[in-house]
C-alpha positions in Angstrom: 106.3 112.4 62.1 108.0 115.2 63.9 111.2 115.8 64.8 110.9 115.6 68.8 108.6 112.0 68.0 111.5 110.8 66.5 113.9 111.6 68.9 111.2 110.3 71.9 110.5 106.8 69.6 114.7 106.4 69.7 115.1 107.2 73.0 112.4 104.6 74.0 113.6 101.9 71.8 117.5 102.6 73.3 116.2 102.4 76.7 114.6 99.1 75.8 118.1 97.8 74.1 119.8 98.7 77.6 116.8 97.0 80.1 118.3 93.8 82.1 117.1 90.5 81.3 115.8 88.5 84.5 119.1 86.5 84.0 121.1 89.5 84.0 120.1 90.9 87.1 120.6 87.5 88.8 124.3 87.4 88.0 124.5 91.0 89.0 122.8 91.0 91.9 125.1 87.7 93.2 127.9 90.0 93.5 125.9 91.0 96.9 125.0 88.1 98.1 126.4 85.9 100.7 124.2 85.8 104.2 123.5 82.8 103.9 126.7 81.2 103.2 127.3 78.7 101.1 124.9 76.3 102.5 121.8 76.1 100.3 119.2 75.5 103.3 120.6 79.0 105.1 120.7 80.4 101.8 117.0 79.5 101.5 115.7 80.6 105.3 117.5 84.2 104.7 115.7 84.2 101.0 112.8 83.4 102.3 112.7 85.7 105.4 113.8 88.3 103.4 111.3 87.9 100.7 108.3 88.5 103.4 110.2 91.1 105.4 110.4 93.0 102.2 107.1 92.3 100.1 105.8 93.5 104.2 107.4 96.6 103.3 105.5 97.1 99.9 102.5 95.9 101.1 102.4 98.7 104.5 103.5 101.4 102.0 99.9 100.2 100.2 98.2 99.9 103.4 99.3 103.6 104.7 97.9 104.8 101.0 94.7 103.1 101.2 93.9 103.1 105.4 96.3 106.3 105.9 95.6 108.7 103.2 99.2 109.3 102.6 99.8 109.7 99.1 100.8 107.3 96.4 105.0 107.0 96.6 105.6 105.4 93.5 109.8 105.8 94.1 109.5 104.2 97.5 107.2 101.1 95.8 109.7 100.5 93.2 112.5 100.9 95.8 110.2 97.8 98.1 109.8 95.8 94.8 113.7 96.1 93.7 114.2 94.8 97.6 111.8 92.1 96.4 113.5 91.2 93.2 117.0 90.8 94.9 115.8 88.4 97.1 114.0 86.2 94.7 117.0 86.5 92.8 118.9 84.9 95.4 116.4 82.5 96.4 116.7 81.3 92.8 120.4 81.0 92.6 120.3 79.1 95.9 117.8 76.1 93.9 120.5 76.7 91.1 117.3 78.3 89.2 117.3 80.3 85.9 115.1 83.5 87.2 114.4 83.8 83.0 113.4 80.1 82.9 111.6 80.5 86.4 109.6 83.5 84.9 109.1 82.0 81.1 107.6 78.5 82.9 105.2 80.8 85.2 103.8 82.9 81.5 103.2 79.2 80.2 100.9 78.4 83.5 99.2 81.2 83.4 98.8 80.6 79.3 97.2 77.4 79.9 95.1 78.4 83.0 93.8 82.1 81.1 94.1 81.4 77.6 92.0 84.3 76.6 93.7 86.8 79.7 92.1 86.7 82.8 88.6 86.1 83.8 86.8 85.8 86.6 84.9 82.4 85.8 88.1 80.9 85.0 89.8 82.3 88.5 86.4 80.5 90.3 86.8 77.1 88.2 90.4 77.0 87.7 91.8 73.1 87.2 95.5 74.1 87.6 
């Protein structure tokens, strides 16, 4: 193996060692909460609204790429999509939800509904 390979392969398992776990981020990104309040149904409207208003944002981005012809923006996607993750962050803490456990339970339905990855026969006749 060469030199610079070895140096890449430990700077790629480092960068792993320093990625946030979902849980993480939730605690961090609590420190900015607080529009809703403390009352858990505000907390939830504001999640909620938030969560559309920004997965809009992602999804015109998309639209100007495909319909527009602008070109792909990767930076401004993964800006939407951090937007995204904040606010399902905080619609979790508001149900007093785990986003690690909300995350691990949704892997284990989609396990059990595409055992073998995803099909397309499977999508058509799903039970669950």
């Amino acid at each position: 193996m060469t030199q610079n390979k070895q140096k890449k392969d430990k700077g790629d398992a480092e960068k792993m060692c320093n990625l946030l776990s979902l849980n993480e981020y939730q605690k961090l990104a609590k420190r900015t909460s607080g529009a809703g309040g403390d009352d858990v149904e505000r907390r939830l409207m504001v999640s909620a609204l938030g969560l559309a208003g920004e997965a809009g944002e992602f999804a015109n981005l998309v639209k100007k790429m495909t319909a527009h012809g602008h070109p792909l923006d990767v930076e401004a996607l993964g800006d939407e999509l951090g937007d995204v993750l904040w606010y399902l962050a905080e619609a979790a803490s508001a149900c007093g939800l785990d986003l690690s456990a909300v995350g691990e339970k949704n892997v284990e339905k989609l396990r059990k509904r595409y055992p073998n990855g995803f099909s397309k026969e499977r999508s058509l006749n799903r039970e669950g």
